[in-house]
C-alpha positions as CSV (number, residue, x, y, z in Angstrom):
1,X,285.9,136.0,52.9
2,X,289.5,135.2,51.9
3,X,290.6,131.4,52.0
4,X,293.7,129.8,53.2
5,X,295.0,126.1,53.2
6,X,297.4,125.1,55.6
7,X,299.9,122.3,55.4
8,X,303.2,120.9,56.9
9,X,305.5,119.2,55.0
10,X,306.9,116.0,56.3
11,X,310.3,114.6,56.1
12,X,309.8,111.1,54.7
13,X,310.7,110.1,51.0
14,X,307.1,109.5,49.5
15,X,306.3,107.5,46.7
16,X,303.6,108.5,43.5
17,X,300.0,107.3,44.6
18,X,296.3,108.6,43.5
19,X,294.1,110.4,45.9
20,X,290.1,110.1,46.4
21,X,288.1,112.2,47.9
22,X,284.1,111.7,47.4
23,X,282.8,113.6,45.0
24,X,285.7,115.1,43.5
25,X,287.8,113.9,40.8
26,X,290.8,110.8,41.9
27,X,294.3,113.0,41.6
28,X,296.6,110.2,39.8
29,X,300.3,110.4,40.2
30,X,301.3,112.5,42.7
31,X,304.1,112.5,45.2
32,X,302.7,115.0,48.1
33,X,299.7,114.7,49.5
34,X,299.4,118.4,49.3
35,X,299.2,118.3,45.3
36,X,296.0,116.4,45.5
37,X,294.3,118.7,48.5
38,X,294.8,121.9,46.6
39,X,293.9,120.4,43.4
40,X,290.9,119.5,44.9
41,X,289.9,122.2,47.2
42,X,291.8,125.0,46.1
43,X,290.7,125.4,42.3
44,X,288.5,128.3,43.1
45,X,291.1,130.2,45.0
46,X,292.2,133.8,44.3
47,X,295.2,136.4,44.5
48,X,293.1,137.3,48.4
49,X,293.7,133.8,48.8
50,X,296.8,132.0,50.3
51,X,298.2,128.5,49.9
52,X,300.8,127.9,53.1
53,X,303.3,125.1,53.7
54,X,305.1,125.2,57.2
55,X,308.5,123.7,56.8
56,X,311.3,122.4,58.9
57,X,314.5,122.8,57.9
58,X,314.6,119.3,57.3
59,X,312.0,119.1,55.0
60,X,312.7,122.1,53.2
61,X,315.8,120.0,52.3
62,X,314.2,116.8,51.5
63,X,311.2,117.5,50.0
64,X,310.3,121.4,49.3
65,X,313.2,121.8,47.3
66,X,315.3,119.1,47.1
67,X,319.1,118.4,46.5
68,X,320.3,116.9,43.0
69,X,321.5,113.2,43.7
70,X,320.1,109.4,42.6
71,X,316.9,108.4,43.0
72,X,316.2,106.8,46.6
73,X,312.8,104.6,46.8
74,X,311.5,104.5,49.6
75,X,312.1,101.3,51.1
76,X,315.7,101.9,51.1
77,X,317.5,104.3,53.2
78,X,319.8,107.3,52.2
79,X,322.8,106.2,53.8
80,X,321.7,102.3,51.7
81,X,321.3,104.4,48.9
82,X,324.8,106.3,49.1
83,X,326.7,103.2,49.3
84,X,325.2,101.5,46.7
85,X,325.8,104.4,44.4
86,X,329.4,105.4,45.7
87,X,330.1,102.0,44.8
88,X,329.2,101.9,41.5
89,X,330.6,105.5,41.2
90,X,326.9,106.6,38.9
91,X,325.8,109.9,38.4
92,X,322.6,110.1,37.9
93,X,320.0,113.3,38.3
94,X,317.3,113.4,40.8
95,X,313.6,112.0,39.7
96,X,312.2,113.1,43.2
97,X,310.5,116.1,42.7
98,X,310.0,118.7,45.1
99,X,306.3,119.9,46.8
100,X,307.7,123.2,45.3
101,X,307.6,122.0,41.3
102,X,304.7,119.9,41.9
103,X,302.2,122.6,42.9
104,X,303.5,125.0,40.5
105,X,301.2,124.6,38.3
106,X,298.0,124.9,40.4
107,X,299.0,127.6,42.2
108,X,299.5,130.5,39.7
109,X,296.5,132.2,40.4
110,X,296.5,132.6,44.4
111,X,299.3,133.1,46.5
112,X,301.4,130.4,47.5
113,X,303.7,130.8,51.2
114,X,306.7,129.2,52.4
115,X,307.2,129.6,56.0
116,X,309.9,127.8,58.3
117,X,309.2,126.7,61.4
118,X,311.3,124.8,64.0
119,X,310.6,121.4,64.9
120,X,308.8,121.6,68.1
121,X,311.2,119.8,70.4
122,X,309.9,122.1,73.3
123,X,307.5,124.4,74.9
124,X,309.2,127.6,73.2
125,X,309.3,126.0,69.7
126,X,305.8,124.7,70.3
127,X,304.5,128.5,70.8
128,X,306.8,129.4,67.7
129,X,304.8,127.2,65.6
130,X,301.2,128.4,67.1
131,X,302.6,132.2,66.0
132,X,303.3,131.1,62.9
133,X,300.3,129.3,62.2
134,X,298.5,132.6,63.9
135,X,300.0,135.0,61.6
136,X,299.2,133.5,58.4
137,X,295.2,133.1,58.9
138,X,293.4,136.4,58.0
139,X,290.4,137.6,59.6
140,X,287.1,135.2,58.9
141,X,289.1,133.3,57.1
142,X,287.7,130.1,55.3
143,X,290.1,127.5,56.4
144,X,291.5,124.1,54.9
145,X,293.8,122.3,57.3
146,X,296.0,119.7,55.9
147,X,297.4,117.4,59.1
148,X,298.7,114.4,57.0
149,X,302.2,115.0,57.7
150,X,302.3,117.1,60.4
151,X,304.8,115.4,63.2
152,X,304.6,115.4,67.0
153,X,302.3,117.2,68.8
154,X,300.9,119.1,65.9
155,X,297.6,117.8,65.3
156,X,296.8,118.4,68.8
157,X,298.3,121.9,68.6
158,X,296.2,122.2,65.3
159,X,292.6,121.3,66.9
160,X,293.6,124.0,69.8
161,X,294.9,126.5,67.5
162,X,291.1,126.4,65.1
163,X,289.3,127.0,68.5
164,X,291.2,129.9,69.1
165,X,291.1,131.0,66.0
166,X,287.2,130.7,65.7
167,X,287.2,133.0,68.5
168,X,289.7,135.4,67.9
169,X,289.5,136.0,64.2
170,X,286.2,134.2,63.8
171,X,287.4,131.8,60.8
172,X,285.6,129.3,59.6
173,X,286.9,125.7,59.0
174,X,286.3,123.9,55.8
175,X,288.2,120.8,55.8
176,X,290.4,118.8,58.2
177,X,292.3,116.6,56.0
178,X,294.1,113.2,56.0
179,X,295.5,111.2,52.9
180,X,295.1,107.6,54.4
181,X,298.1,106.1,52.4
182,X,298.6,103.9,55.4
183,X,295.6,101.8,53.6
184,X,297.5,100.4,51.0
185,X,300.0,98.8,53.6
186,X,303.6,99.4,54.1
187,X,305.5,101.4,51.3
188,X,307.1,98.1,50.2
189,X,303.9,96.4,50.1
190,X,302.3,99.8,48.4
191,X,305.2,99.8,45.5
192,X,304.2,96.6,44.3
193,X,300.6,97.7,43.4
194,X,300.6,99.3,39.7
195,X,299.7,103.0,40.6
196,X,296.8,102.7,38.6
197,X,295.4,101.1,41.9
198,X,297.6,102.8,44.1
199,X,294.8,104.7,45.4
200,X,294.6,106.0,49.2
201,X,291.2,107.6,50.4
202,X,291.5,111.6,51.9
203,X,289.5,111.4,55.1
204,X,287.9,114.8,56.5
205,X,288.4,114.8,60.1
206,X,286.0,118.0,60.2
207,X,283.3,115.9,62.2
208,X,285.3,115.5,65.2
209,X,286.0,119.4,65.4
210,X,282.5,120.0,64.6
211,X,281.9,117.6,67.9
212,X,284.2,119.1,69.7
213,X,282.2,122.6,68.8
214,X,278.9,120.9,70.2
215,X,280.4,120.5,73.3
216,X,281.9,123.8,73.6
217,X,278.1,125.1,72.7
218,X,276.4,122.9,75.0
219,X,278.6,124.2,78.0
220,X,277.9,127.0,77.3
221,X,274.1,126.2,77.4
222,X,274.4,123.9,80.7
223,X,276.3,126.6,82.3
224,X,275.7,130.1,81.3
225,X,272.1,129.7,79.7
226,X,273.9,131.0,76.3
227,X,271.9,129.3,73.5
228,X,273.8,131.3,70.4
229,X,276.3,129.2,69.8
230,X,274.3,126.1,69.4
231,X,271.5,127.2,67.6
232,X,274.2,128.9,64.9
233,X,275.9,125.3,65.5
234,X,272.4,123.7,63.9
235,X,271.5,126.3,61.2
236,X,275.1,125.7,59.8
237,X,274.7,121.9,59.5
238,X,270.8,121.8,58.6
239,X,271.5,122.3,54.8
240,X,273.9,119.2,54.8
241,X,270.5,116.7,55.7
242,X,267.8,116.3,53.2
243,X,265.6,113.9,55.4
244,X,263.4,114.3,58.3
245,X,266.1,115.1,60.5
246,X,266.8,118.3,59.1
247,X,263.0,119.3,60.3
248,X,264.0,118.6,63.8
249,X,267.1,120.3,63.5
250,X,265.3,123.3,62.7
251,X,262.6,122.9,65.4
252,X,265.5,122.4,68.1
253,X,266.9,125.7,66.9
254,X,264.1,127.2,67.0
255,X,262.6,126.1,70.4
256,X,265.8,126.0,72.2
257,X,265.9,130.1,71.0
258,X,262.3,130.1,72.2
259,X,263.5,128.4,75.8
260,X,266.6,130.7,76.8
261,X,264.7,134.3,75.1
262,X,261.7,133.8,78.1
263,X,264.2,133.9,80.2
264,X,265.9,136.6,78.8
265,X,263.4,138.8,78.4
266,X,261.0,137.3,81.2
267,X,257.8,135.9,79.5
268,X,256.5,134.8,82.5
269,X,253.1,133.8,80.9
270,X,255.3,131.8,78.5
271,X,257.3,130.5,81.5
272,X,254.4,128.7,82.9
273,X,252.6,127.9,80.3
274,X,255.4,125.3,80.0
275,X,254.8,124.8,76.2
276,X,257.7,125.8,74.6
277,X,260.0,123.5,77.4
278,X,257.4,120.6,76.4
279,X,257.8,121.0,73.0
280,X,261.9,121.1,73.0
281,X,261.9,117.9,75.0
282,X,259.9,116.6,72.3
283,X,262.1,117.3,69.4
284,X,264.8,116.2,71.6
285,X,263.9,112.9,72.6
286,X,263.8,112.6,68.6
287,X,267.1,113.8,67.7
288,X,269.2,111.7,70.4
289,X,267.4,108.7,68.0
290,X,268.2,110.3,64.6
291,X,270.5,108.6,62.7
292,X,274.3,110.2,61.9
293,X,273.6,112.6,64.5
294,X,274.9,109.7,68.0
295,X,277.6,111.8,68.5
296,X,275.5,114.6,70.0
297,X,273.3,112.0,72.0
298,X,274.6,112.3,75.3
299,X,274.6,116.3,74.5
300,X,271.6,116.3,74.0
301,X,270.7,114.3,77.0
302,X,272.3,116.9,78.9
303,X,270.4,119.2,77.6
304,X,266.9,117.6,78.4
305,X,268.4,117.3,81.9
306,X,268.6,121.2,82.0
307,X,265.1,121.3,81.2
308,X,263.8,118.5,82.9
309,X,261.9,120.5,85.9
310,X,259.6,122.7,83.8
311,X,256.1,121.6,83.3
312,X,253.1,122.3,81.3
313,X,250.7,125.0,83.0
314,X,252.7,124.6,85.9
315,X,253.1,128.0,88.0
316,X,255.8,126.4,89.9
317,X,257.9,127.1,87.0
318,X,258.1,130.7,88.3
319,X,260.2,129.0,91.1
320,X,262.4,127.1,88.6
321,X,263.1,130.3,86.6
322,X,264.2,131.9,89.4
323,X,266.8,128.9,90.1
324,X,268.2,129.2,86.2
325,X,268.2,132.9,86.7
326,X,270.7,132.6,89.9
327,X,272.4,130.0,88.2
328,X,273.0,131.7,85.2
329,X,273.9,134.9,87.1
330,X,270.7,136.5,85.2
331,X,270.9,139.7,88.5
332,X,267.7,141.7,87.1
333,X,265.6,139.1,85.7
334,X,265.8,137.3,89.0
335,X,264.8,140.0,91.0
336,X,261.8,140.9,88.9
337,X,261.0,137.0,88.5
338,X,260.2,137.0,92.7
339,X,258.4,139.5,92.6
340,X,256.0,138.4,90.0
341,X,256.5,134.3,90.9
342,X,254.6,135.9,94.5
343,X,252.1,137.7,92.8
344,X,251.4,134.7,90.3
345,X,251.1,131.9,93.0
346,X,249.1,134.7,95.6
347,X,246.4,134.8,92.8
348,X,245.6,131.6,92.6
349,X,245.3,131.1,96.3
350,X,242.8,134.4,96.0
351,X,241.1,132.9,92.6
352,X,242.2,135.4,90.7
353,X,243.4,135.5,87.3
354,X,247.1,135.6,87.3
355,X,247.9,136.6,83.7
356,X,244.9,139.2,83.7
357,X,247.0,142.6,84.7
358,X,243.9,144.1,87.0
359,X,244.3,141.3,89.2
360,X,247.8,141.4,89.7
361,X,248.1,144.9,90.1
362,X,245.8,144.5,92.9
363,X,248.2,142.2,94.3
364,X,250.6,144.6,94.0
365,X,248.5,147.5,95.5
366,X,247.7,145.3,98.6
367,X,252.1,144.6,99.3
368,X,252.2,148.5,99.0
369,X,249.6,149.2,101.3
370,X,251.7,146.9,103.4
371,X,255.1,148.0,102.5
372,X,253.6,152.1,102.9
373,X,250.9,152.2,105.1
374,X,250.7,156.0,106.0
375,X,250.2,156.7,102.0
376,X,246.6,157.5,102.4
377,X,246.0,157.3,98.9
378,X,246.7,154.0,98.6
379,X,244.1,153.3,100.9
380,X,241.1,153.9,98.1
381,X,241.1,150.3,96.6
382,X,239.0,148.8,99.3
383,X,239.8,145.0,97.4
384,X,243.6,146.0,97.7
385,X,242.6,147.1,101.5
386,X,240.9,143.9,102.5
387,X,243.6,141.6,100.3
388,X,246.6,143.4,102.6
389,X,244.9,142.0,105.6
390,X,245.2,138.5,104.6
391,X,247.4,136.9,106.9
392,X,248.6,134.7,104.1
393,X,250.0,137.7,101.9
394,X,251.2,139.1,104.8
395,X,254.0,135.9,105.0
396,X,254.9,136.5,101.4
397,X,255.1,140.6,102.0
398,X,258.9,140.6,103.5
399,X,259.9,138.8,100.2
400,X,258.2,140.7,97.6
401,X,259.9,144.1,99.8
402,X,263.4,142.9,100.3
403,X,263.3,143.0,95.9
404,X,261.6,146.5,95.8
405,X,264.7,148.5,96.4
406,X,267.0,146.5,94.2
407,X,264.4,146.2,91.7
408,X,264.3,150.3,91.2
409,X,267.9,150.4,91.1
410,X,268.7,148.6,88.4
411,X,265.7,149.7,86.8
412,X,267.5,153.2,87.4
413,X,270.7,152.1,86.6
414,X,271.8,152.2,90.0
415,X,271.8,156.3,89.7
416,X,269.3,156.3,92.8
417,X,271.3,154.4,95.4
418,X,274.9,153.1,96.5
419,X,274.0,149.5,96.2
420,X,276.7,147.3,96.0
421,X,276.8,144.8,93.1
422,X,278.5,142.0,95.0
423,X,274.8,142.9,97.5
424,X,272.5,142.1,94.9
425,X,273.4,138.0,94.1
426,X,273.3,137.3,98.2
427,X,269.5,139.0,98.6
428,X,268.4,137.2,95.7
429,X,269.7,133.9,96.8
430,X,268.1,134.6,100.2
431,X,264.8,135.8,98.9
432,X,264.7,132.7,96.3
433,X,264.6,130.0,99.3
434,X,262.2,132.3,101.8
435,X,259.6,132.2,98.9
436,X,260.4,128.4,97.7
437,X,259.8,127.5,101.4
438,X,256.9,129.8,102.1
439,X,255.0,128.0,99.1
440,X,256.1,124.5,100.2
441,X,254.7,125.2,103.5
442,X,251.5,126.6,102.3
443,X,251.1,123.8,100.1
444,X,252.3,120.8,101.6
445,X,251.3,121.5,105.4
446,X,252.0,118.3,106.9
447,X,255.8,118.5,105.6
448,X,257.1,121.5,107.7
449,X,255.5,119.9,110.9
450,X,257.6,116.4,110.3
């Protein structure tokens, strides 16, 4: 995957500091924070590789490549500077160097890119910046974002930009940089240090995009029932914890795949059996306590919420499948889920065994013999002939038909039938809270008479 750091150079007359960054070597000297970033992260960049500063015409001027004239610290301003020299009628060459010279030397062996932008003083120089940003990031690109400099509303257009980037060109992002020279104090104050000390920390702002990643993940969870995101989310940040957090890291992955595939795929044994929800609530009622990972605690808790209903060896969690199935627009499983939530509750009201197939299937003879009576060879199973006369799966027989028709045409790709699509959410819907009530009432008797 190719690499590319980004950076935009700043307008401000800067004055020779060191750089640290932990676990890499302090950069001593330099002028641009942008010398020390790609000395640092860009050693083991190539000629696929690209090294890109974004420049204004301003800074081009001041600091990419400079004009000849006196030396101007920084605590005095150009036009003090000018005066001060007109005066005393000097000439005297530039000791400023520019961003250009200084990297130079580190950047013979990738590609280094000059491109202007304007200066983002409204909405249409705004989107001129995003399509220059755009244009320069390859597909899965590793990225390395320098936002030290960057002026107005580019840090916010930054963050914006990696999201849609993630999606469109599916980069990856490395490194959100920040040279904290505000640390050592002003630049007056910061001029009186010898530079041997002048030393100002890079900080990685990755975290907060990785947060901000999280959340995008667990919408998508709380929402849509998509899992992918988050569990990719975890199995790229386990390898960065060596302690017993990374364990339930894993697990979460693991289980919360576990949760949203029995949906998916419509383990209904699985589904009430409740183990896998139990299990997930587990490991997360030990994350949202794991140290370095508070950030993600109320996510977390929001997921638990989700999953809150489902309980062990519960068959009632046929009836909240069928809610996260609606929710989560999930048309087929749904239908198939009523269906079989009928059959599984009816066998326990009939002691039989609802995860042994004989007995359901005669559950399902006996609705046919009701939904077909004239089929005289249906009429052979005298169990399924006596259990259709039971007034009690009688109640439960318009539900289980008003899903026969749609189950067979989606299971025939809708070849068999002009059903609508927009029919299929409404008859669900309406089935889900005839069978929901028809089990309350059986079950709680007392209720429906209050």
């Amino acid at each position: 995957m190719p690499s590319v750091f980004l950076s935009f150079l700043g307008t401000n007359r800067y004055i020779p500091c060191n750089y640290s960054y932990a676990g890499k070597e302090t950069i001593t000297g330099v002028h641009f924070i942008q010398e020390a970033l790609v000395r640092m992260f860009c050693n083991d960049f190539n000629t696929s590789d690209r090294i890109c500063i974004f420049l204004t015409r301003e800074a081009r001027h001041k600091n990419w490549e400079p004009v000849s004239g006196p030396a101007e610290p920084a605590r005095k301003s150009m036009a003090t500077w000018r005066r001060i020299f007109s005066r005393r009628k000097i000439k005297t060459k530039s000791i400023y160097p520019g961003l250009k010279a200084c990297l130079a030397p580190w950047v013979s062996h990738t590609n280094l890119i000059e491109k202007d932008i304007p200066d983002g003083l409204n909405e249409q120089e705004i989107w001129a910046i995003f399509n220059a940003v755009y244009e320069q990031v390859p597909q899965q690109a590793e990225v390395y974002l320098d936002i030290t400099h960057a002026f107005r509303s580019i840090p916010m257009l930054a963050t914006v930009l990696l999201n849609y980037l993630y999606v469109v060109k599916n980069i990856s992002v490395k490194g959100i940089f920040y040279g904290a020279f505000e640390t050592l104090g002003s630049v007056r104050q910061a001029e009186k240090i010898p530079l041997a000390k002048r030393t100002a920390p890079v900080i990685n702002l990755l975290p907060f995009y990785e947060l901000h990643r999280w959340s995008n993940a667990a919408h998508a969870f709380v929402f849509y029932g998509i899992s992918g995101e988050m569990t990719k989310l975890v199995r790229e940040n386990v390898w960065q914890r060596k302690d017993e957090g990374l364990n339930y890291l894993t697990r979460f992955a693991n289980y919360l795949t576990e949760v949203t595939g029995a949906f998916s795929t419509l383990r209904g044994h699985k589904i009430v059996d409740g183990t896998a929800f139990e299990t997930l609530q587990q490991t997360l009622s030990v994350l949202k306590k794991e140290k370095g990972l508070e950030p993600l605690s109320p996510l977390l808790e929001v997921i638990a919420q989700k999953i809150s209903p489902f309980e062990k060896n519960d068959v009632h969690n046929g009836l909240h499948a069928i809610a996260w199935c609606i929710e989560h627009n999930l048309i087929q499983q749904a239908v198939t889920l009523i269906q079989e939530v009928a059959i599984t509750w009816l066998c326990q009201q009939f002691s039989l065994r609802y995860f042994n197939q004989k007995d359901r299937e005669l559950v399902n003879q006996a609705f046919n013999i009701l939904a077909q009576p004239n089929r005289k060879e249906l009429q052979t199973n005298k169990k399924a002939v006596m259990l259709s006369s039971e007034e009690l799966l009688r109640q439960f027989h318009p539900v289980y038909n008003s899903m026969r028709n749609l189950r067979n045409s989606i299971n025939h790709g809708g070849y068999t039938d002009r059903i609508e699509a927009g029919k299929f959410y409404d008859t669900i819907k309406n089935a889900y809270q005839n069978l929901k009530t028809l089990i309350e009432k059986y079950e709680n008797p007392g209720a429906s008479d209050q």
